[in-house]
N, C-alpha and C positions, 0 to 999 in steps of 0.2 A: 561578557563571557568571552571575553579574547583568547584565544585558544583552547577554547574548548569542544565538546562532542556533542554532538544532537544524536540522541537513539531513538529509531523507531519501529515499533513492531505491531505488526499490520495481518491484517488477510483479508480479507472482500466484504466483509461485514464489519470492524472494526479497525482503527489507527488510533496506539497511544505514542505520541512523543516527549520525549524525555531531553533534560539536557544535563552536562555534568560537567563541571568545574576541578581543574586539581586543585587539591584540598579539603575538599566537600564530599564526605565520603557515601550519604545518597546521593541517588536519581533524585531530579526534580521533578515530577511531572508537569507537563506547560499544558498540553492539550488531548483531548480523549474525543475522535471524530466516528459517528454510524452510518452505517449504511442500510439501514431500513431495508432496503427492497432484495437484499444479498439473502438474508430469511426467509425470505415468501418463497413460495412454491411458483411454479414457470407461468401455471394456468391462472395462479391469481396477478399477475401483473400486465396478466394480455386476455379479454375476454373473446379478440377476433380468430376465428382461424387463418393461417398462412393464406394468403394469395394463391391463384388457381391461375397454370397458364393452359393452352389447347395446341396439343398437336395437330395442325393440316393436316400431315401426309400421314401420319395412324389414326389419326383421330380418336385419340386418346388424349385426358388430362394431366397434370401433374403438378404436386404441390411446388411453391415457389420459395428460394430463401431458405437458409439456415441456422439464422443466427440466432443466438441460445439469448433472450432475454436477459438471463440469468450476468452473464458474460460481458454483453451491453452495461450493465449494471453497474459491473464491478472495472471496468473501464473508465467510466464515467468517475467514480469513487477514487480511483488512482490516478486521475487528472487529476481533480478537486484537492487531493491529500499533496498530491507533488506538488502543485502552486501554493500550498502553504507553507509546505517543508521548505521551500525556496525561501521564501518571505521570510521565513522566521531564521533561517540560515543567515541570510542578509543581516537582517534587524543583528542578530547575534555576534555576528564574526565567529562561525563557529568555523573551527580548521580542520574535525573531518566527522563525518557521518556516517553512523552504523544502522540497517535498514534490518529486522528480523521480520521473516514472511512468508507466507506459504509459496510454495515455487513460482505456482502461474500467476499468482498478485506480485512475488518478485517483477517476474520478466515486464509485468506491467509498468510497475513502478517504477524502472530500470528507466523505460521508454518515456516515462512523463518527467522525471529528474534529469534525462540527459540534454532535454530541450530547454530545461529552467535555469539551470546553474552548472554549466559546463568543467568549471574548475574544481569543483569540489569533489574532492577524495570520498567516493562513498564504496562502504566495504557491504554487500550482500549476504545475509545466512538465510538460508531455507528453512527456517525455523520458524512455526507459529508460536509466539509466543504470547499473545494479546490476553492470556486470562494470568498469568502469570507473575507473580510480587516483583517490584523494582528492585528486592533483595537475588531476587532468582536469578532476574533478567542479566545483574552485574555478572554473576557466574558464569555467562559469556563472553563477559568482554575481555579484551586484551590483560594480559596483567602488564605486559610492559608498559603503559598507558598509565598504570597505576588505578586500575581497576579491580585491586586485590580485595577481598573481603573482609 
């Protein structure tokens, strides 16, 4: 795939990537990643309550911590995703990367890519597009690229 694009469009619960070739006027798809726990609801993935700290001088309680399970979740799932997209980046020689994502899976994803694979040209939309036909998906990309329909 020497010169080619890797596209990937993500959000907390799912990551499909795509790669495209000039001349080859689909998407390929290569891999379709889930996130299970990005669905479930906050209270089913933690049965304990928050930690309890005690004020001496009020003597008064207060919950500890606020980190959104949820959040954790999708963290963890944008590491996982970004060391693939690496790997397969590599494997490929792909020369540049287009990421479609919801905002805050963006900035995630942003974070786990720039640690991976420093030199690679990767372009950001804020776009969810993870339920979306590979016909669709192309109607965002570049046409100078040669990404026309």
């Amino acid at each position: 795939m020497s010169g080619g694009a890797l596209v990937l469009v993500a959000d907390s619960a799912r990551a499909r990537l795509f790669s495209w070739e000039r001349g080859i006027p689909q998407l390929q798809e290569i891999d379709d990643w889930v996130n299970a726990e990005a669905r479930l609801p906050q209270r089913a993935l933690a049965s304990d309550r928050q930690g309890r700290g005690f004020n001496r001088q009020r003597g008064s309680r207060t919950a500890l911590g606020s980190t959104s399970l949820q959040r954790n979740s999708a963290q963890k799932f944008a590491l996982r995703v970004g060391r693939r997209l690496a790997a397969e980046s590599n494997a490929r020689r792909a020369a540049r990367l287009f990421v479609f994502a919801e905002a805050e899976f963006l900035g995630l994803l942003r974070n786990a890519l720039r640690s991976r694979r420093p030199g690679l040209p990767v372009r950001g939309i804020a776009k969810n597009l993870t339920r979306a036909t590979p016909q669709r998906i192309r109607e965002y990309l570049p046409k100078y690229m040669g990404f026309s329909a």
